[in-house]
N, C-alpha and C positions, 0 to 999 in steps of 0.2 A: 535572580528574583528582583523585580521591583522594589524600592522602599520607598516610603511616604518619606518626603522631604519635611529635615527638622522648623522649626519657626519658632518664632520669640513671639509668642500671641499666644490669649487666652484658650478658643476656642479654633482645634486642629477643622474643622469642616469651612471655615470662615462667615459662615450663614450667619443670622441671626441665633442665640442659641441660650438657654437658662439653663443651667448648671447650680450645683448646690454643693456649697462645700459646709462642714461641721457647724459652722458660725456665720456663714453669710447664703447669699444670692447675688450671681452675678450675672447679668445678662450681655454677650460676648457679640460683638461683630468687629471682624480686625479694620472696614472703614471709618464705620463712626470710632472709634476709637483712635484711631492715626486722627483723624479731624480735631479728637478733644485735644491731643496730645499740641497740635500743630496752634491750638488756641491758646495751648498752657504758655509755651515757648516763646510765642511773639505776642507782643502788648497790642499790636498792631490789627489784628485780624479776630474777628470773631464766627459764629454763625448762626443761622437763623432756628428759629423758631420753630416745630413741628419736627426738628430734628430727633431720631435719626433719620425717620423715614424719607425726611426734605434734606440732605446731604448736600447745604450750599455753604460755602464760606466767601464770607466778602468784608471788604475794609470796614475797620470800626469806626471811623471817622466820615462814612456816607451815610445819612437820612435820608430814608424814605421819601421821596417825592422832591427832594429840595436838592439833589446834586449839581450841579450848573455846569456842569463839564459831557460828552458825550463817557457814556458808561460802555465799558470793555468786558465782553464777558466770555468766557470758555469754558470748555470742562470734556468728561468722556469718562469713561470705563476708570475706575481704582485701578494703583498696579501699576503707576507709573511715575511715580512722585518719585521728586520732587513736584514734576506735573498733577495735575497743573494748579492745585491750590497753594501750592511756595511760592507760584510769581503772581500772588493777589498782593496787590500794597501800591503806591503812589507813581507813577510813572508806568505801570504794567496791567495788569486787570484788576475792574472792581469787583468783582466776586466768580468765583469758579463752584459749577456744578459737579460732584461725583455723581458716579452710579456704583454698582457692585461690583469685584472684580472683573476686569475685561469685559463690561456690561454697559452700554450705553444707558445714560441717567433717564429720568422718567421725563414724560413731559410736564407734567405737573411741577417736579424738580426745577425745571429750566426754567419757566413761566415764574413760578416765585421768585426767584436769582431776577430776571428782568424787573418783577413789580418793585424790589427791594431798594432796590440800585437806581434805574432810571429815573431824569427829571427830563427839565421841558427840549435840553438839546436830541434827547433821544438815544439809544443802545446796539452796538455794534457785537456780534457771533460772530465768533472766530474756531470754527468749526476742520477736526480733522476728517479727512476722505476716508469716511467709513460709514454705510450702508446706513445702522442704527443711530449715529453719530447726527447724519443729515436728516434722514429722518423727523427723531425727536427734536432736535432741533430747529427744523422747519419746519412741523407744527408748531412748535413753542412762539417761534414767531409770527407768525399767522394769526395766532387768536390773543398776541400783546396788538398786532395791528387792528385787528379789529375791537380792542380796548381803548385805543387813542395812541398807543405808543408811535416814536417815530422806531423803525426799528430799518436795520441791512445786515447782511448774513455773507463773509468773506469764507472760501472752501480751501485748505490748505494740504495738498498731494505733492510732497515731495519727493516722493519715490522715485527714485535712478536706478533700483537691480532689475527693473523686470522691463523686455525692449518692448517700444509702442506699436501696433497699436491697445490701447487699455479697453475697448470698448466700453461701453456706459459705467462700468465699476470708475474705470479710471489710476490714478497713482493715488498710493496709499500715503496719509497725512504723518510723518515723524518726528522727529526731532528739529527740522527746520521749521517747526508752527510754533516753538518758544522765540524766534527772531522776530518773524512776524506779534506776536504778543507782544514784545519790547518795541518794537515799530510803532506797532497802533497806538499801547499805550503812552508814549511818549506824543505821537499828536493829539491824541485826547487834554492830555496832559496841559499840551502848550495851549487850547483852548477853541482847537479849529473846529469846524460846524461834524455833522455828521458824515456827511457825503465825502470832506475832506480826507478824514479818517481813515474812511470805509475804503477813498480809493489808494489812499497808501499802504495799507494795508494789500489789499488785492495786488500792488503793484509789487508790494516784497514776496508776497504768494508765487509769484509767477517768474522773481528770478532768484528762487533757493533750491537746489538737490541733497538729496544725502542718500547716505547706504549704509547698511547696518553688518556686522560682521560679530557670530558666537560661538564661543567655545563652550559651551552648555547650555542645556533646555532650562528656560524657567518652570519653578514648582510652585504649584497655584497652593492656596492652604487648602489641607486634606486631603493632596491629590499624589500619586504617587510620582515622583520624578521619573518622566519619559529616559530611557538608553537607546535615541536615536541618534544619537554620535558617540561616537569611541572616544576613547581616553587622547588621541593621537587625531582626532578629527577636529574640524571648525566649519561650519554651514557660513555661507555668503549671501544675500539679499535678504535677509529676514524680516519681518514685522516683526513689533512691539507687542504681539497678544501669543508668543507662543507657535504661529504657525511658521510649518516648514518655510527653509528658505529655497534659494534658485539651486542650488550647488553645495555638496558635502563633499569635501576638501580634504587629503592631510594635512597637518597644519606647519603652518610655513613660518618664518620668521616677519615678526611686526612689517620691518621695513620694504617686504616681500606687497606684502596684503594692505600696505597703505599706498603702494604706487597701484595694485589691483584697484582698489576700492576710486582713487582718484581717477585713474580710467576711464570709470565706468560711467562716472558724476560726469565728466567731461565731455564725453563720447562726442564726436559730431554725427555719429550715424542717428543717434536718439534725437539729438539737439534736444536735451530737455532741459539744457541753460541756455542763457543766449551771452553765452562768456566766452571772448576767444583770446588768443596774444595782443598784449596789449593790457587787458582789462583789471578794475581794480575786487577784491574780493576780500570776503569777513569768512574765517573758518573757525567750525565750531567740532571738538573733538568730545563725543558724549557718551559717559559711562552706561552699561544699561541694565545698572544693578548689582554685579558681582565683582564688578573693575580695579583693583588701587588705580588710587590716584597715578603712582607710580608709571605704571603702565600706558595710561592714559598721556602723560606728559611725553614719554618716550616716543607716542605714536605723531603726539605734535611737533616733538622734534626734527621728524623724518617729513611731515608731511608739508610745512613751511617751507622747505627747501628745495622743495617736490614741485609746487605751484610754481615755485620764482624761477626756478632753470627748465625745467622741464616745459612748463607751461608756460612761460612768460608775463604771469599774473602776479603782481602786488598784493600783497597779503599785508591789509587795513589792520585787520583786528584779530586776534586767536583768542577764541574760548574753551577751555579744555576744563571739564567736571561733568557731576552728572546729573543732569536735567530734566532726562527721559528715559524712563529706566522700562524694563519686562521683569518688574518682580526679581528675583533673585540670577535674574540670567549674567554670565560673566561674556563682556564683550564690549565693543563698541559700533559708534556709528560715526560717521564725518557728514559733516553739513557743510558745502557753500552756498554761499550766497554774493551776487554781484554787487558790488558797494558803489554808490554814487556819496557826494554831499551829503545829501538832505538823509540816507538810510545811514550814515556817521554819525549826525546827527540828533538823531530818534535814539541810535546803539546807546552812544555814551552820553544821552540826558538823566540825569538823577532818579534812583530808583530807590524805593525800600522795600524790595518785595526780594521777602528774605533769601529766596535760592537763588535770585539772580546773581553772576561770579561777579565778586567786584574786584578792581583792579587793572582789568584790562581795558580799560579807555583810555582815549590818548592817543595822540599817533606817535605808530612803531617806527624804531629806527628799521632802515633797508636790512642795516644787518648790523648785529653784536660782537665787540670786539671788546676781549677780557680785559679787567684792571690789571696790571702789573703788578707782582709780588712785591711789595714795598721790604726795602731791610731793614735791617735792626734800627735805630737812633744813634745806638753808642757805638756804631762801626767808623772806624774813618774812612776818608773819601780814597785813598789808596786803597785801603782795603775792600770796600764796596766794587770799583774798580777791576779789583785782580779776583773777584768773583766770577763763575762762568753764568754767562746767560740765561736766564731760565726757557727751557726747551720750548717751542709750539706744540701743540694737539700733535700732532704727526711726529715731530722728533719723539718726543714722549714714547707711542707706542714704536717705533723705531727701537730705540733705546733697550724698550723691553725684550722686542725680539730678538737683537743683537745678543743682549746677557741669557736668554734662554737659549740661545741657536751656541751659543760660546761653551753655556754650563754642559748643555750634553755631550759638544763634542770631547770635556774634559772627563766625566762622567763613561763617555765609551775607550779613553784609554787602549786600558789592560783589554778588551776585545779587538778594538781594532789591531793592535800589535799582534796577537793570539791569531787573528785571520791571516796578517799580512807575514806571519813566521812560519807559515804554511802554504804561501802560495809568493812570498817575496823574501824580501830581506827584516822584515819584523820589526822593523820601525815608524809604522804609520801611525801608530797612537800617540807616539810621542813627537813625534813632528806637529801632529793635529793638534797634540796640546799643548805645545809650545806657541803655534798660533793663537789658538782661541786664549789664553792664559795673556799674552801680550794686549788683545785686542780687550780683555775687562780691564788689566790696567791701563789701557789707552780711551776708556770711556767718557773723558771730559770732551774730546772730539763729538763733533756737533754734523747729523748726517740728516739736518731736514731734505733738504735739497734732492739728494737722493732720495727717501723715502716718497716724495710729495709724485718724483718723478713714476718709479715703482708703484705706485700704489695708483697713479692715474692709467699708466699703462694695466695693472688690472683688471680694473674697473672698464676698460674698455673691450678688452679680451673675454671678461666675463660671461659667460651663458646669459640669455634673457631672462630676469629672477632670479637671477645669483647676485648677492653680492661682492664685494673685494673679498672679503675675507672668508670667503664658500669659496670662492673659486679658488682663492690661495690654499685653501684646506686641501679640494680636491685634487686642484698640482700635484701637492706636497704627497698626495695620497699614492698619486699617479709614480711620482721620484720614487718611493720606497718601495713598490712594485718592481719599477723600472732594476733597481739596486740589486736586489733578491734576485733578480731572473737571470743575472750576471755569472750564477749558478752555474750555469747553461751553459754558457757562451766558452768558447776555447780562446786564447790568448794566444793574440799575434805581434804582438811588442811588449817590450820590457822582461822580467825576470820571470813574471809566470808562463813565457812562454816556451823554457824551458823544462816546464812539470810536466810531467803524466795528466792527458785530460783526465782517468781516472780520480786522479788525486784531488783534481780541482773541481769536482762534480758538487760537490757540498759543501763549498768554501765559496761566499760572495766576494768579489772586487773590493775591498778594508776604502778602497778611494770613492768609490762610487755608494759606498753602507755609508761612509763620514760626511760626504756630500748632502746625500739623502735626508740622514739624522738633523742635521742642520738645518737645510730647510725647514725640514716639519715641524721639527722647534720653531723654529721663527713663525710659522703658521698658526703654528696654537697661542703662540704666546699676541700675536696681532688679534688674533680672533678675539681671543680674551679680554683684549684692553677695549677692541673697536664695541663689543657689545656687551661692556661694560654695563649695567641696569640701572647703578648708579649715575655715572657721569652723561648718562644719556636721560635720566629723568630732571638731570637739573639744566642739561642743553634743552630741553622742553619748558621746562618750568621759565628759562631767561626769554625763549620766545613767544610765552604767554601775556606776562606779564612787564610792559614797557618797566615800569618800577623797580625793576629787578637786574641786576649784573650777577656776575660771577668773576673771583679773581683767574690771572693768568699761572701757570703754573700748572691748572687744572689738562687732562684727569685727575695726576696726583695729588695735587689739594683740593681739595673738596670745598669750595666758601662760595656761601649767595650771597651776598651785601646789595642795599641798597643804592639805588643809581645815581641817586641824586646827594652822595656823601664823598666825598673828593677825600685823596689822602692825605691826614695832619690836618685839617680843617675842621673838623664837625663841632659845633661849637654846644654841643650837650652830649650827656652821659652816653657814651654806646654800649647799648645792648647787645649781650654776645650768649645764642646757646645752641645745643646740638647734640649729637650724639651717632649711634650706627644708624645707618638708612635701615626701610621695612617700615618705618612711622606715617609716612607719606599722608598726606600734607605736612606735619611736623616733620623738618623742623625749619628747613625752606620756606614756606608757605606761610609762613608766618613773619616774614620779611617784610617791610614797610613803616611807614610813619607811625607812631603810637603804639608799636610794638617794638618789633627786633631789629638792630641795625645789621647786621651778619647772623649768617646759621654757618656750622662746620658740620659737615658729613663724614661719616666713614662707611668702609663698603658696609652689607646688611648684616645687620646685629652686632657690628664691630666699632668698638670706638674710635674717632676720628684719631692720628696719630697730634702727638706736640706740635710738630712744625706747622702744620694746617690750622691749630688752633691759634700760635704764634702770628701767624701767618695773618687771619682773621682781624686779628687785634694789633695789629700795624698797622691794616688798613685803614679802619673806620676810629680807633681812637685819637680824639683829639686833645685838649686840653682840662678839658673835665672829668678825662678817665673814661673805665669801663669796668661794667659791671657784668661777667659771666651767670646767667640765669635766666628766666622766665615766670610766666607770670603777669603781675599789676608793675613789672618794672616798667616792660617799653611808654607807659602811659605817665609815670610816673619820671621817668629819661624826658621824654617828650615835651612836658610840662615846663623846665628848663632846670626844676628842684638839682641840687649837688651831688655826687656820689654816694655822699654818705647815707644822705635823704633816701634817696633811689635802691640803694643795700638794703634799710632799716623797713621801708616797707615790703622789698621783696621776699624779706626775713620772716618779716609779721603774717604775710600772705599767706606762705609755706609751713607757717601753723597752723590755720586755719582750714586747711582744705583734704578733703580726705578721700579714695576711691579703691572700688572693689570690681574687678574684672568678671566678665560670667562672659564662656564660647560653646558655641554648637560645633566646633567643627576646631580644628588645629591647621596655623597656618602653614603653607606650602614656601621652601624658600627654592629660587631660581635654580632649577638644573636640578633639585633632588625629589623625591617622590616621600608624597603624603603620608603621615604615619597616620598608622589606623588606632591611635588610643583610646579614640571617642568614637563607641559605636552609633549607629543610627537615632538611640531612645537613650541616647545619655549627652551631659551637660556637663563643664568644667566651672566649678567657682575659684572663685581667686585667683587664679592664674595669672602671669605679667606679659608682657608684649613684645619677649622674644621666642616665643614657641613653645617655654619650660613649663613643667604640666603644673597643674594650680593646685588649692591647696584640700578639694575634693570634688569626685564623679558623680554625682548624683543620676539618678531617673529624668526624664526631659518633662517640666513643670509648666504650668501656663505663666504666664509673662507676670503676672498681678503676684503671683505668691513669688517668683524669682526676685522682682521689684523691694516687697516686704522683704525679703530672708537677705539681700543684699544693702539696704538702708540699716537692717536691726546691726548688719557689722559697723557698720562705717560709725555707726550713730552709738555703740556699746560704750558703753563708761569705763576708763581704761585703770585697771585696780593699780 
């Protein structure tokens, strides 16, 4: 049976709606209310007048009739905010019209939005390819023109799932119309006439694609979540409002469905980019509502890589957050867009338009290469010296498979011997474990070389959409087949081939099970390391953000530091914190100037190990020390203030601040299956942020009394 999908909002129908509790009246629509909300949080942004009904929000620093710049306007259907009222603010749009969910705004709506905002340069519509979208929008402009206004109306269809021809609908507008918005608004900005604007804009219009990819239906409020994909499915070309896409899929692994997806964007059969080998390009990786971060950074890290070898495209800029969202749907989309100058430009001109990602301006290095594990200070130079190497990426998982392929073979012993005293002389466990036993005390041996070679030959032998480490599984899968069937076979050399085939009918080959064994071991144990969640959300997260490194060492150590902090140099307090991954953004993400000088991970929900922490704080401390914590420290480090300075108020801080968790739902960790603790019409208070159940279940509440009942904790007087 269907169930109506839970929400954190007053009023489950989303309408308009009056509702009466013991003591009050409240009258509930979850837009206008995301609008007050979105006015409470930033200083910057307000909205007009006649609201609710008029649903426009635009910068508070434009007057009516006096702006002197060309005014930037967008908007469309609720249900997808960040979009598009978070990128209103200086450098982006001056005001964004809502409508109702997935509801094109009224023209009345838009009309107001234009009279509020425009002065004498005139108003630029930045309108997504959607029926009701153009529409009211092109009335709305129509009767500003014939008011006086200077007005032009840019059409933004970035749709790549579905092949051409579109016939008059055309491609659908997505997540590449937030580039164009940074585009236009940054030549507004810079002060160019209308027409200038209007045709930079048009000209980023016409070289962005994207494709959207979901692993669940969004749930509109009040409405019962659709079960048109399985548990084990994922749909391929989808829009942003909920409807079907091109293709319902099993579901495949990220790095599977990002060379899909880039594909498609690519095509020369579509030609719906005009980008080919050679060219330079901006990728934007965007959540679309139900995403971690997590997740999202992994897809950037696979898909950077993807452009540069596969495509032979330069990758300017990566954006990876979420943008453009379908209401609560978990998935993503990819946007490129062909980058020149002048669209670098517009990207990275100053913005305060609060959801724009900031960080990623600047030009990318070609490619990242880890800081080195710095040792201790109080080592000596002999002793540093007679240190082994610390491994690369590939030695590392090498490493592991070696000590997993070694542990089993020691592990199957007493078997193997038991087989081989039945069909040989009954020594094969012990020879195997005299091998593999030798080869973990010989593990300071260093086998990049080997591995880099293996693991290229893979990857070449691989099926189409297999990875290295698929295809090494199902080798491995194919050997332990192969071993077993050995069963079978009669013996024509060595010792079994003086047994009764009877006798050997149900005894395998001890050499060909120990072979086997080993492999497979080393296959899981690759697998394991290669799609690591962790180590692959912070290789995304380094080619997000130019700002950002990661030490060497890594998978094993976990550390993000910033880029710009050389080791033994920094010449203020380093900021050091972290904890088990599953935080995402924290505690990574919070890397950079005025905050954290390093973050330490450990896998999810697991604390980072010592040495990683050690490790951290080799790197980035310099002479003023370091201070393990968060908070008003990194701003406080920043400022140049002492250690002590920088302790005392992180100290002060952490008294002052107080928080009480409230979830609809309990989170999912990688590889295990959702506990059902939280039925469909119940709520967890208090709970913390590794899964553990909170501190009670209640009935599922409108969002106004959860709000109150969660304030009265935090804010209690403590006897």
């Amino acid at each position: 049976m269907a169930l109506q999908g839970k929400k954190l909002i007053n009023n489950p129908d989303g309408n308009s709606l009056l509702l009466h509790f013991p003591h009050f009246s409240l009258n509930f629509d979850v837009v206008t209310e995301f609008i007050e909300g979105l006015v409470e949080t930033y200083p910057g942004l307000q909205y007009l007048d006649g609201f609710p009904q008029i649903k426009v929000v635009l910068r508070a620093d434009v007057e009516r009739g006096t702006y002197d710049k060309v005014a930037v306007i967008s908007g469309g259907g609720s249900g997808h905010e960040p979009a598009h009222a978070g990128f209103v603010g200086p450098g982006m749009l001056t005001a964004a019209v809502s409508g109702d969910v997935f509801a094109s705004p009224p023209v009345d709506s838009i009309l107001a939005a234009i009279r509020a905002v425009t002065g004498p340069k005139g108003c630029l519509l930045i309108v997504k390819n959607y029926t009701g979208d153009r529409l009211n929008f092109g009335l709305a402009a129509e009767q500003a023109k014939s008011e006086g206004y200077k007005m032009e109306m840019v059409i933004v269809g970035d749709d790549c799932a579905l092949p051409p021809p579109r016939g008059i609908a055309g491609r659908r507008g997505l997540a590449g119309t937030i580039l164009v918005h940074k585009v236009a608004g940054a030549a507004a900005d810079a002060g160019l006439s209308l027409a200038d604007v209007a045709a930079e804009a048009k000209h980023a219009s016409e070289v962005v694609g994207t494709m959207g990819v979901a692993l669940s239906v969004c749930t509109l409020p009040g409405q019962v979540t659709s079960d048109r994909l399985g548990p084990k499915q994922m749909e391929l070309g989808l829009g942003i409002h909920g409807e079907p896409g091109v293709a319902v899929v099993e579901l495949q692994p990220i790095d599977v469905v990002v060379e899909h997806v880039l594909k498609q964007i690519l095509s020369q059969e579509t030609q719906y980019l005009p980008i080919t080998r050679g060219s330079n390009a901006v990728l934007l990786i965007n959540g679309l509502g139900a995403t971690p971060i997590m997740e999202l950074m992994i897809a950037a890290r696979k898909a950077v890589p993807e452009l540069q070898l596969a495509y032979g495209i330069a990758v300017d800029r990566v954006y990876t957050g979420t943008l453009m969202t379908s209401l609560d749907m978990a998935g993503l989309s990819i946007t490129i867009m062909k980058s020149d100058e002048n669209i670098l430009k517009r990207l990275d001109a100053p913005t305060k338009a609060p959801a724009w990602p900031v960080g990623s301006e600047g030009n990318r290095p070609p490619a990242k290469f880890p800081v080195p594990v710095p040792p201790s200070p109080s080592m000596k130079d002999d002793e540093i010296l007679a240190q082994p190497q610390e491994l690369s990426k590939e030695g590392c998982i090498l490493e592991a498979a070696i000590e997993a392929s070694a542990t089993e073979i020691i592990n199957l012993k007493d078997s193997l011997n038991e087989w081989d005293s039945k069909v040989g002389d009954g020594d094969c466990g012990t020879t195997m474990y005299r091998g593999a036993t030798a080869i973990l005390e010989d593990m300071n041996k260093r086998y990049d070389i080997l591995f880099k070679a293996a693991y290229a030959s893979l990857k070449q032998s691989a099926p189409a959409g297999d990875d290295p480490a698929t295809a090494f599984i199902a080798s491995a899968e194919a050997a332990s087949a192969g071993a077993e069937s050995t069963k079978q076979m009669q013996a024509k050399a060595g010792r079994s081939s003086y047994i009764a085939p009877d006798l050997l009918a149900s005894i395998p080959d001890p050499g060909a099970m120990a072979a086997a064994a080993w492999y497979r071991a080393a296959a899981l144990a690759v697998k394991k390391k290669l799609h690591d969640v962790v180590t692959q959300f912070i290789e995304g997260l380094a080619e997000t953000y130019p700002g950002v490194q990661y030490l060497d060492g890594f998978p094993e150590i976990k550390v993000v530091l910033r880029s710009d902090v050389a080791v033994g140099t920094y010449d203020k307090v380093a900021v050091i914190c972290g904890g088990g991954s599953g935080h995402e953004p924290a505690h990574g993400g919070f890397v950079g100037q005025g905050m954290l000088t390093a973050a330490v991970s450990g896998d999810v929900f697991t604390s980072p190990p010592v040495n990683s922490i050690l490790a951290a704080i080799r790197a980035v401390t310099g002479p003023k020390g370091c201070l393990l914590v968060v908070t008003v420290a990194g701003a406080a480090a920043d400022a140049g203030l002492p250690l002590e300075e920088v302790a005392e108020q992180a100290r002060h801080a952490s008294k002052l601040v107080g928080t009480v968790g409230v979830a609809l739902s309990v989170c999912t960790l990688p590889g295990q299956e959702t506990s059902d603790r939280l039925s469909p019409e119940q709520i967890e208070l208090g709970l913390g942020i590794h899964g553990e159940p909170g501190a009670a279940v209640t009935e599922l509440q409108p969002v106004d009394v959860v709000v109150s009942r969660v304030l009265k904790q935090i804010l209690l007087p403590v006897s």
